[in-house]
C-alpha positions in Angstrom: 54.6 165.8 8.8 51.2 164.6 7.7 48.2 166.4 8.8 46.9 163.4 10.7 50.0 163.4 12.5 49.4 167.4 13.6 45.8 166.8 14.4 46.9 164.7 17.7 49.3 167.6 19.0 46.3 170.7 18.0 43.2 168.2 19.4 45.3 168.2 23.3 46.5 171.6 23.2 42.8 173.0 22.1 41.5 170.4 25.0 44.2 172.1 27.3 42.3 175.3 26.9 44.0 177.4 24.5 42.3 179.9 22.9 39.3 178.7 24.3 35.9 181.4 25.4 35.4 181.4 28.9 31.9 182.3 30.9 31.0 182.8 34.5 28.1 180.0 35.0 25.4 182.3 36.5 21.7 182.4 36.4 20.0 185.6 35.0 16.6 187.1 36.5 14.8 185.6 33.7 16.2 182.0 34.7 18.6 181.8 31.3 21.6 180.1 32.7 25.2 181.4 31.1 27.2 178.5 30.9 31.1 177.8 30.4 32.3 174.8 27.8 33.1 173.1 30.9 29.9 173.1 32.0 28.8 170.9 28.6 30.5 168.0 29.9 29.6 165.7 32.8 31.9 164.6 35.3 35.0 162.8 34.6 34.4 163.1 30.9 37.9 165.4 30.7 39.9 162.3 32.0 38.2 160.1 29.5 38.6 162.3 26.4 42.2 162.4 27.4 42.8 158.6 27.1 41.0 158.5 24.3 43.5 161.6 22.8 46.5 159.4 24.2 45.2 156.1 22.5 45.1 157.8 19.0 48.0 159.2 19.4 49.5 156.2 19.8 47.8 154.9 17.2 49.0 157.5 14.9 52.5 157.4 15.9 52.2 153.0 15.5 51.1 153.6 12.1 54.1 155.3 10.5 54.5 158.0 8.1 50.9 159.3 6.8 50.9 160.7 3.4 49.6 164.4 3.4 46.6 164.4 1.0 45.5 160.2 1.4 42.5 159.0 2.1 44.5 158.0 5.8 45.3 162.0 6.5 41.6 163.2 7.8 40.6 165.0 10.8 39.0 162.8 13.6 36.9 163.6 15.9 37.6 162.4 19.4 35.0 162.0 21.9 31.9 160.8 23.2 27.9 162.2 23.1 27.6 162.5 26.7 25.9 165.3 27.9 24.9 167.1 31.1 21.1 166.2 31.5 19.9 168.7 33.8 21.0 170.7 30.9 17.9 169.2 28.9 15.3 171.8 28.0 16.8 174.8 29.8 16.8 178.4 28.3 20.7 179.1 28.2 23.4 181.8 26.9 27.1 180.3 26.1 29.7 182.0 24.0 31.7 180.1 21.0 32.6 180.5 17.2 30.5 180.0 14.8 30.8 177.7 11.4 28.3 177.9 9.2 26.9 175.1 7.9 24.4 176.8 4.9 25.8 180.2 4.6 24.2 182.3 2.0 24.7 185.8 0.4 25.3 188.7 2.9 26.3 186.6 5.8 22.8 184.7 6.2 22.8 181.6 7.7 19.8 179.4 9.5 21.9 176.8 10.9 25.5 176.6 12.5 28.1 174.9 14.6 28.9 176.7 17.8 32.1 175.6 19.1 34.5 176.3 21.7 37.7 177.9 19.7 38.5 179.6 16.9 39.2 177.1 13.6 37.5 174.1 15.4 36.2 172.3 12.1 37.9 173.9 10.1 41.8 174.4 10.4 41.7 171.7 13.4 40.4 168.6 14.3 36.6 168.9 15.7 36.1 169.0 19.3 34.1 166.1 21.3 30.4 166.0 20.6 29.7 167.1 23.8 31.8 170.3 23.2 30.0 171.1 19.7 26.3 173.1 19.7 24.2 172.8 16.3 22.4 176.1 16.6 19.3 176.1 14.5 17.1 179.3 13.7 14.1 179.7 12.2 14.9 183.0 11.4 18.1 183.8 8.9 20.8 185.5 10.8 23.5 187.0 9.8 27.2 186.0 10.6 30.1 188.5 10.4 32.6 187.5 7.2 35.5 187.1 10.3 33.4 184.8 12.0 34.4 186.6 15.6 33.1 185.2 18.6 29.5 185.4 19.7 26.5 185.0 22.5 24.1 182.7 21.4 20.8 182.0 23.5 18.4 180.1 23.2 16.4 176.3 24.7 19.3 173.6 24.7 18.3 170.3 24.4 20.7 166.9 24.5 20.0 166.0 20.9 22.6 165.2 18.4 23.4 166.6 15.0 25.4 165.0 12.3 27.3 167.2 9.3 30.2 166.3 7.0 32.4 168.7 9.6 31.3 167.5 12.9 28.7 166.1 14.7 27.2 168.0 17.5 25.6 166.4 21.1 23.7 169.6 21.6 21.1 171.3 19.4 20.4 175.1 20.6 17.3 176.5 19.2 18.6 180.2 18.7 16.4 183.5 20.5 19.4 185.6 20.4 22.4 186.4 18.7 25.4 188.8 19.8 28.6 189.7 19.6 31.0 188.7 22.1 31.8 191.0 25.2 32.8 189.8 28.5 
């Protein structure tokens, strides 16, 4: 089986919610909203990205055999840039996996994809725009070698990023980094 053909199945199960970071949407005393993945995405956008899943898959399985390694077999992304616009301008805190996108030695990096799930980008297709976050530093900081899960924080604003891995609907500017604890 092709990887094009893969990418369908792994683009509804990570959409489904598997191995996905979760958040309790909560404001803090300093007014820095936590927020889930969820809360990225406006309403009705789930049922939308669905059909969208279900048309390429159809696509795909229209098209016949894809040969692993052609110029055919290439993750898509699947989605749209629609974002939440209260969101616009506020200080929040929302968990994810880094990918670099300008990683240096020891780890340092000034800009990276936050996404929702481990692999996103990389071993999978992307996620939707709108459930990608180009975090930008002005600041190196440095990302562990295993790429675990972190807390970023920082001013979100509804501005998209292109990159030859994904293209991001959100652009974080980064005032903290952590590891990931509940």
């Amino acid at each position: 089986m092709g990887l094009a053909r893969w990418i369908g199945t792994a683009g509804v199960l990570a959409l489904a919610g598997l191995g996905g970071l979760s958040a309790t949407a909560a404001t803090d005393k300093s007014g820095r909203q936590t927020l889930s993945w969820d809360d990225l995405m406006p309403p009705g956008e789930d049922e939308k990205l669905m059909k969208m899943y279900e048309a390429y898959i159809a696509t795909l399985s229209a098209s016949g055999p894809i040969a692993e390694g052609s110029a055919e077999d290439k993750m898509e992304q699947i989605g749209t840039y629609n974002v939440v616009k209260e969101l616009d301008g506020k200080e929040v805190r929302i968990p994810g996996f880094p990918v670099p996108l300008d990683l240096g030695a020891g780890g340092m990096t000034k800009e990276f994809l936050l996404v929702p799930y481990f692999g996103a980008c990389i071993h999978t297709p992307p996620p939707p725009p709108n459930q990608i976050v180009y975090v930008k530093s002005d600041t190196p900081v440095v990302l562990s070698e295993s790429l675990d899960a972190i807390w970023v924080e920082g001013k979100l604003a509804a501005q998209t990023k292109e990159s030859d891995l994904a293209d991001a609907a959100y652009t974080l500017t980064l005032a903290k980094l952590e590891p990931y604890k509940k």
